[in-house]
MIGUVEX-746869 format. One record per residue: residue number from 1; residue in three letters; chain; x, y, z of N, C-alpha, C in turn. Coordinates in nm, 4 decimals. Example, Ala and Ser with C-alpha at 12.3 -4.5 7.8 and 13.67 -1.06 7.14 Angstrom:
+-----+------+-------+----------+----------+----------+----------+----------+----------+----------+----------+----------+
:  nr : rest : kette :      n.x :      n.y :      n.z :     ca.x :     ca.y :     ca.z :      c.x :      c.y :      c.z :
+-----+------+-------+----------+----------+----------+----------+----------+----------+----------+----------+----------+
:   1 :  ALA :     A :   1.3190 :  -0.5690 :   0.7800 :   1.2300 :  -0.4500 :   0.7800 :   1.3200 :  -0.3300 :   0.7800 :
:   2 :  SER :     A :   1.2850 :  -0.2250 :   0.7080 :   1.3670 :  -0.1060 :   0.7140 :   1.2900 :   0.0030 :   0.7870 :
+-----+------+-------+----------+----------+----------+----------+----------+----------+----------+----------+----------+
***
This chain:
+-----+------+-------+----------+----------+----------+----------+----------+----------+----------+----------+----------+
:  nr : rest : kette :      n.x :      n.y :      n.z :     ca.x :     ca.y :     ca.z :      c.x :      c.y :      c.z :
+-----+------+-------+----------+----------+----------+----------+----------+----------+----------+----------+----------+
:   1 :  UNK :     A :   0.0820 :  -0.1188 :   0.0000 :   0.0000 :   0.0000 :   0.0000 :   0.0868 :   0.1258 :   0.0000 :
:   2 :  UNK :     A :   0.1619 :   0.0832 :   0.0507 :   0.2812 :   0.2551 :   0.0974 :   0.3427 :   0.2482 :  -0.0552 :
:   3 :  UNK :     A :   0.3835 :   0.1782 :  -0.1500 :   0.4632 :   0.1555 :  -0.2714 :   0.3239 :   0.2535 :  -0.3804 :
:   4 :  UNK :     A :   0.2370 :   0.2094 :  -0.3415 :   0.0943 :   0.2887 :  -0.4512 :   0.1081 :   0.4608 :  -0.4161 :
:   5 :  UNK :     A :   0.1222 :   0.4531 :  -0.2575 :   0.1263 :   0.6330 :  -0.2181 :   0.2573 :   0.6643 :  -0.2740 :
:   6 :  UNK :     A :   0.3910 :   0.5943 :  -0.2795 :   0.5102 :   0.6889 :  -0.2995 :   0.4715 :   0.6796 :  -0.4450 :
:   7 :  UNK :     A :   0.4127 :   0.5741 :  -0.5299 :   0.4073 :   0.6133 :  -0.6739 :   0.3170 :   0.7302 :  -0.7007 :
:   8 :  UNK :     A :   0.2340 :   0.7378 :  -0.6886 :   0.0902 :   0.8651 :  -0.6993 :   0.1859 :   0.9610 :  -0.6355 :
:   9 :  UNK :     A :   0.2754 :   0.9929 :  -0.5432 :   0.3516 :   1.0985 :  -0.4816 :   0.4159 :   1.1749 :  -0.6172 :
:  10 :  UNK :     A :   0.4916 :   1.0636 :  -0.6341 :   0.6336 :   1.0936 :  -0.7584 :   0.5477 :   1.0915 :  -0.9039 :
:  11 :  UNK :     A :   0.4375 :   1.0434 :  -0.9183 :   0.3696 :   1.0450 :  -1.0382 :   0.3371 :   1.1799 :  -1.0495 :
:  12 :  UNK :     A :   0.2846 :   1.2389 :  -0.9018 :   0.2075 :   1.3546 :  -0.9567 :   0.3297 :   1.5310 :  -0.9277 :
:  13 :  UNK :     A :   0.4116 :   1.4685 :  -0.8551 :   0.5687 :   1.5486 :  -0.8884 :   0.5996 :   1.5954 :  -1.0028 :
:  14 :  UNK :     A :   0.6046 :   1.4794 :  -1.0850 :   0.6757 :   1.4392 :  -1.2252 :   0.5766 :   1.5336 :  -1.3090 :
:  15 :  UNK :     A :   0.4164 :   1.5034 :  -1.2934 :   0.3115 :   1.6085 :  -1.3626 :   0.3130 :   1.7387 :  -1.3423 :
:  16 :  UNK :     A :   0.3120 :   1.7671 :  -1.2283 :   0.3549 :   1.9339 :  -1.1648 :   0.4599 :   2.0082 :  -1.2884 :
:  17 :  UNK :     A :   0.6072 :   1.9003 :  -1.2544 :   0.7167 :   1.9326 :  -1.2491 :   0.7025 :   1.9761 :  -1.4794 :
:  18 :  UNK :     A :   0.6669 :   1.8611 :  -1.5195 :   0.6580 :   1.8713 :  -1.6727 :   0.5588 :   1.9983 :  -1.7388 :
:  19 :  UNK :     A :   0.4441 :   2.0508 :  -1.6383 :   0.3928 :   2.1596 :  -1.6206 :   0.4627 :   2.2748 :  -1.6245 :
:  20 :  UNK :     A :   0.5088 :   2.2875 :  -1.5177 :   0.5962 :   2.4195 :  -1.5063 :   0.7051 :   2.4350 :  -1.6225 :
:  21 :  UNK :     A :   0.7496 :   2.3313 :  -1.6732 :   0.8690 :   2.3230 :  -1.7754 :   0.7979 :   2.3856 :  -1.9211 :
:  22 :  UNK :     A :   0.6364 :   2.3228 :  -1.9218 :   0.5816 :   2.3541 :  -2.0408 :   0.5479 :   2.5458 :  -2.0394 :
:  23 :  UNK :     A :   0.5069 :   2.5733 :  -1.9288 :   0.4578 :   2.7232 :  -1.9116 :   0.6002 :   2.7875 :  -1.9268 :
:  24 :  UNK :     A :   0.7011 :   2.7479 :  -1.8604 :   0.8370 :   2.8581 :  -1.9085 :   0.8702 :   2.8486 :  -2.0180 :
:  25 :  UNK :     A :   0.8605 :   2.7062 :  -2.1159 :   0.8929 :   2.7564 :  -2.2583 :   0.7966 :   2.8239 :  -2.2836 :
:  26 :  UNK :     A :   0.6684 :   2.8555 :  -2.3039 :   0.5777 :   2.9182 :  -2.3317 :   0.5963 :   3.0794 :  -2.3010 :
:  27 :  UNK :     A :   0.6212 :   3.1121 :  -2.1656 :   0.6821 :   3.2364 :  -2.1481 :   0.7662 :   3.3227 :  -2.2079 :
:  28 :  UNK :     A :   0.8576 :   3.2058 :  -2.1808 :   1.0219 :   3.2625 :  -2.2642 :   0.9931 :   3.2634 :  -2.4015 :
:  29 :  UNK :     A :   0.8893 :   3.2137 :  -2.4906 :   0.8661 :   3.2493 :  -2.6288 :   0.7631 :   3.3205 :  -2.6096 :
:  30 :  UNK :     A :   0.7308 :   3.3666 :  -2.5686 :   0.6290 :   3.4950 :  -2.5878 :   0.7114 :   3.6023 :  -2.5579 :
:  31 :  UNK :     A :   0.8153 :   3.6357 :  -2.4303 :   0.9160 :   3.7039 :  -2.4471 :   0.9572 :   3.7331 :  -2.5664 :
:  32 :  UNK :     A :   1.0749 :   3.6529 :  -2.5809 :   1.1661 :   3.6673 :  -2.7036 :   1.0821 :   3.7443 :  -2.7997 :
:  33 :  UNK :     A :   0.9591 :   3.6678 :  -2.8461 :   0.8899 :   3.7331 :  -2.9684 :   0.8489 :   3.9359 :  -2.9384 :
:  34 :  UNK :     A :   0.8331 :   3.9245 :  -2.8247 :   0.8304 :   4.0728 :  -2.7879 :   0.8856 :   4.1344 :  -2.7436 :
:  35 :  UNK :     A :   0.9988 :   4.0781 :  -2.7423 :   1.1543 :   4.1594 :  -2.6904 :   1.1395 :   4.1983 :  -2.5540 :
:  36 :  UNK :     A :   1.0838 :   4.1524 :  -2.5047 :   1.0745 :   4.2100 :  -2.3343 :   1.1385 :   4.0906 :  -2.2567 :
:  37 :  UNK :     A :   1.1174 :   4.1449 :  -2.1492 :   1.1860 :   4.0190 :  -2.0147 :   1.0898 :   3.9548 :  -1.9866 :
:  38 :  UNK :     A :   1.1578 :   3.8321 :  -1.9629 :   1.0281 :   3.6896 :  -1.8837 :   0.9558 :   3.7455 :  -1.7935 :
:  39 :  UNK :     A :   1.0635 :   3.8438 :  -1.6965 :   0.9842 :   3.8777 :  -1.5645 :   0.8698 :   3.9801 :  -1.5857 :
:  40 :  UNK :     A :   0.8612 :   4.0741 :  -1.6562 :   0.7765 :   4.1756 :  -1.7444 :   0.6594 :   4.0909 :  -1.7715 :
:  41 :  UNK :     A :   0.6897 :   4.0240 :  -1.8579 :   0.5298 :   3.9278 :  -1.9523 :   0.4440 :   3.8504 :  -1.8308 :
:  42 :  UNK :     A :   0.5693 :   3.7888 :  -1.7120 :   0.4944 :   3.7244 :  -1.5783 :   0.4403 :   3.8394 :  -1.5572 :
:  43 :  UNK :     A :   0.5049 :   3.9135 :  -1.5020 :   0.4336 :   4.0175 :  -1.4097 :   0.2396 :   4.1006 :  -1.4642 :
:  44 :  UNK :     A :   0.2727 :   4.0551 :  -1.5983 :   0.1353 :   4.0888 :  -1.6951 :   0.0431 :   3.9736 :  -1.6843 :
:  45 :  UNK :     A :   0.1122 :   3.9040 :  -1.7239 :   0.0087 :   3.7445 :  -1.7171 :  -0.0859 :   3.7593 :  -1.5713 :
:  46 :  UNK :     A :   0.0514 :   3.7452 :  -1.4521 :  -0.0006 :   3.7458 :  -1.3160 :  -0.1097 :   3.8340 :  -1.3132 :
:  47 :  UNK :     A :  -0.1162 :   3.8963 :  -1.3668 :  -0.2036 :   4.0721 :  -1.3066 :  -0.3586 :   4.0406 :  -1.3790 :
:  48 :  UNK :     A :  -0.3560 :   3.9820 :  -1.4643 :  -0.4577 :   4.0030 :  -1.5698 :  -0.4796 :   3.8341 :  -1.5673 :
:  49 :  UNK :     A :  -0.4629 :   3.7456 :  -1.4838 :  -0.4669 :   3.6023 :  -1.4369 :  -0.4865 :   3.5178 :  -1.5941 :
:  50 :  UNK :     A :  -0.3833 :   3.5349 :  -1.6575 :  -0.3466 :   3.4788 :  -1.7917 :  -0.2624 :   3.3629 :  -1.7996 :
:  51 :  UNK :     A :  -0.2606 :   3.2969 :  -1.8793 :  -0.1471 :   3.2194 :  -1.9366 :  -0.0582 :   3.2525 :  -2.0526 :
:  52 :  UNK :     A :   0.0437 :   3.2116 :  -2.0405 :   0.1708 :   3.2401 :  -2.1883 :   0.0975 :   3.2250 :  -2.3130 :
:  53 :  UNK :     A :   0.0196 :   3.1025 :  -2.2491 :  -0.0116 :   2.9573 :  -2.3926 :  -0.1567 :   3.1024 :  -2.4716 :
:  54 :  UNK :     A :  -0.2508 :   3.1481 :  -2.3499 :  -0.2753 :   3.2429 :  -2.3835 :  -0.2810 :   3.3681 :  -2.4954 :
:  55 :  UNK :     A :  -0.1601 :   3.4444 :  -2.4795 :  -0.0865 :   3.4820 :  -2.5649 :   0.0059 :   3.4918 :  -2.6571 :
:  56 :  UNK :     A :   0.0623 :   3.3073 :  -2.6479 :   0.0881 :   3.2842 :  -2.7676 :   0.0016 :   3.2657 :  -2.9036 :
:  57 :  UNK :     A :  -0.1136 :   3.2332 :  -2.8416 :  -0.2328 :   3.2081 :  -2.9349 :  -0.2808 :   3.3065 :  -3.0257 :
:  58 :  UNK :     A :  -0.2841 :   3.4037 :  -2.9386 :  -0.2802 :   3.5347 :  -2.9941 :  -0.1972 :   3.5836 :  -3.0700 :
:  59 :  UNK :     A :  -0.0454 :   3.5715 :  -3.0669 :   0.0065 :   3.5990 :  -3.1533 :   0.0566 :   3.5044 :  -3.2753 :
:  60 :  UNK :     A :   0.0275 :   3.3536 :  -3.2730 :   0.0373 :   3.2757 :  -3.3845 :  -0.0929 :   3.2680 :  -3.4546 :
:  61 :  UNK :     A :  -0.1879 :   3.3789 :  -3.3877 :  -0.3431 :   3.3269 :  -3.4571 :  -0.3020 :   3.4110 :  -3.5650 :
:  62 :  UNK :     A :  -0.3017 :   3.5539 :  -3.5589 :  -0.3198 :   3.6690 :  -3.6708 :  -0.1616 :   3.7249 :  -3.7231 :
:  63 :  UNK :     A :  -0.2173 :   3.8844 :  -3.7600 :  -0.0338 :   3.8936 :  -3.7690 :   0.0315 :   3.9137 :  -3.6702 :
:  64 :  UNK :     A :   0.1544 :   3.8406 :  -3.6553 :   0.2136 :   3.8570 :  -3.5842 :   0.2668 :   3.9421 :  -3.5184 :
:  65 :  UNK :     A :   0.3266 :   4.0921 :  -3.6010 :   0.3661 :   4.1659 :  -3.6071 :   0.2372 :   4.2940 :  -3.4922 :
:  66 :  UNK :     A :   0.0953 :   4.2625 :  -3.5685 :   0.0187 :   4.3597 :  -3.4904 :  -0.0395 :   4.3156 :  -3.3787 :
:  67 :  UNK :     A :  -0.0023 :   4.1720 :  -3.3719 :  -0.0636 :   4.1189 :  -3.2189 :   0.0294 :   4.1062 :  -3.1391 :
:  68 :  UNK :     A :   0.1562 :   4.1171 :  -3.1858 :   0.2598 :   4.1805 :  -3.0863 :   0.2719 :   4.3226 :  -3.0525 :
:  69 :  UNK :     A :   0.2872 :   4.3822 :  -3.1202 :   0.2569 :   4.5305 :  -3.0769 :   0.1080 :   4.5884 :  -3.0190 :
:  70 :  UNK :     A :   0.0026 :   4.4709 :  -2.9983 :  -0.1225 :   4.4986 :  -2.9583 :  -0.0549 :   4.5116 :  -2.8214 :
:  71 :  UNK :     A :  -0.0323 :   4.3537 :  -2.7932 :   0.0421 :   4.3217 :  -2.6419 :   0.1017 :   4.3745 :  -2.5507 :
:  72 :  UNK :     A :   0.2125 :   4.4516 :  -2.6386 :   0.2917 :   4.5637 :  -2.5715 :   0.2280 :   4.6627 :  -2.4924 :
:  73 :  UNK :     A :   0.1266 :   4.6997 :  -2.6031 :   0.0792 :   4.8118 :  -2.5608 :  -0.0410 :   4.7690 :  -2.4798 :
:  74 :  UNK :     A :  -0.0745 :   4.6708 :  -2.4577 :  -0.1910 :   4.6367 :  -2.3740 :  -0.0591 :   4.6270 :  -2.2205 :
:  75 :  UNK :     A :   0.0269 :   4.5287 :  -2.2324 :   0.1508 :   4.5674 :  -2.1143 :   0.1730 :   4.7068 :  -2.0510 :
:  76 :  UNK :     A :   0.1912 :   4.8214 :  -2.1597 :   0.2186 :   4.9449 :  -2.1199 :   0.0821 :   5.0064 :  -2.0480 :
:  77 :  UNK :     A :  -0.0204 :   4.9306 :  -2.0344 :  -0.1528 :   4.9805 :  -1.9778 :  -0.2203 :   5.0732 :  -2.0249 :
:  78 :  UNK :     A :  -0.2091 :   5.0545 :  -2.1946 :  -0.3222 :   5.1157 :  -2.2830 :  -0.4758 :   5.0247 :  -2.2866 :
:  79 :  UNK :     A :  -0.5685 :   5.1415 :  -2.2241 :  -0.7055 :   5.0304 :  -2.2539 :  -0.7241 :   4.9833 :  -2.3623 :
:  80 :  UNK :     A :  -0.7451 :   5.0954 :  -2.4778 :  -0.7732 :   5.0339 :  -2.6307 :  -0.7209 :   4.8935 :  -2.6664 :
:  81 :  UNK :     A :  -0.6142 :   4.8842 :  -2.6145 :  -0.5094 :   4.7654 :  -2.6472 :  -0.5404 :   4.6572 :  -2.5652 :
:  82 :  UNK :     A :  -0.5808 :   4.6570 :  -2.3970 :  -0.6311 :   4.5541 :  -2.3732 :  -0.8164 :   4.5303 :  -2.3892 :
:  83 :  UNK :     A :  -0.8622 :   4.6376 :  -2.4134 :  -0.9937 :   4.5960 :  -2.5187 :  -0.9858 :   4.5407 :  -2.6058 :
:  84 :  UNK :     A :  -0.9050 :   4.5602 :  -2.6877 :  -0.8806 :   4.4040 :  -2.8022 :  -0.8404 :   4.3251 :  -2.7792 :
:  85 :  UNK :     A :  -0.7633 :   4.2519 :  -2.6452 :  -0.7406 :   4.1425 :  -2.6230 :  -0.8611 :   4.0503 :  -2.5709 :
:  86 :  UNK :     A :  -0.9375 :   4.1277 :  -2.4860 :  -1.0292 :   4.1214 :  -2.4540 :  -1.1274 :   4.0962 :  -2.5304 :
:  87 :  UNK :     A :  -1.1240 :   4.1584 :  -2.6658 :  -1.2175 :   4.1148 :  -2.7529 :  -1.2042 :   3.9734 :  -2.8374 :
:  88 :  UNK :     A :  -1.0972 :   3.9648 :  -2.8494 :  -1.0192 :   3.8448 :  -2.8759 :  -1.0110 :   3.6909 :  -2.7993 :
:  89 :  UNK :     A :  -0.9564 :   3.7235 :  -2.6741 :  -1.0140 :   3.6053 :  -2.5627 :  -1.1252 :   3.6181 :  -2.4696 :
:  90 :  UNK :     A :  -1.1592 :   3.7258 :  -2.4479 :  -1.3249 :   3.7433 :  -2.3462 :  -1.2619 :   3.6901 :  -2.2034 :
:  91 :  UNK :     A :  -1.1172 :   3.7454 :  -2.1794 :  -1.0718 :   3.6921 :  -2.0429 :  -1.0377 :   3.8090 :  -1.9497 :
:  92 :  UNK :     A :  -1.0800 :   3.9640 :  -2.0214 :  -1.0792 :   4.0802 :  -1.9043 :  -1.1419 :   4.0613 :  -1.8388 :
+-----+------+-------+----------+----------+----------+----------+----------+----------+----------+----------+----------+
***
């Protein structure tokens, strides 16, 4: 019985752990693509209770170019800019 709990322990470690690995690549390429810092895009995500995967979507859905510069400027705390994200995911 104790061999089933340490497996379900380390099983669900291992799930956590492959989680978090998937959201920082996700981060760190939403970064890069917008030239900002990881800690910047967290600090946005956090605030506005988002995910990376989120806004990657957003920017591999349309052009790239204007749904990155939407972002920014939805970051820099332009409403217009997070009204279209908003219009886009319905997650303001």
């Amino acid at each position: 019985m104790d061999n089933l709990k340490d497996l379900s322990k380390i099983t669900t470690r291992y799930t956590n752990r492959v989680e978090d690995l998937n959201e920082n690549k996700d981060l760190l390429k939403v970064a890069t693509t917008l030239g900002k810092r990881p800690s910047d895009v967290d600090k946005f995500l956090k605030k506005h209770k988002l995910d990376a995967d989120d806004l990657l979507d957003v920017i591999e859905a349309g052009d790239r170019r204007r749904s990155s510069l939407m972002i920014i400027a939805a970051m820099n705390g332009r409403s217009k800019a997070l009204r279209q994200l908003d219009d886009l995911l319905g997650f303001l």
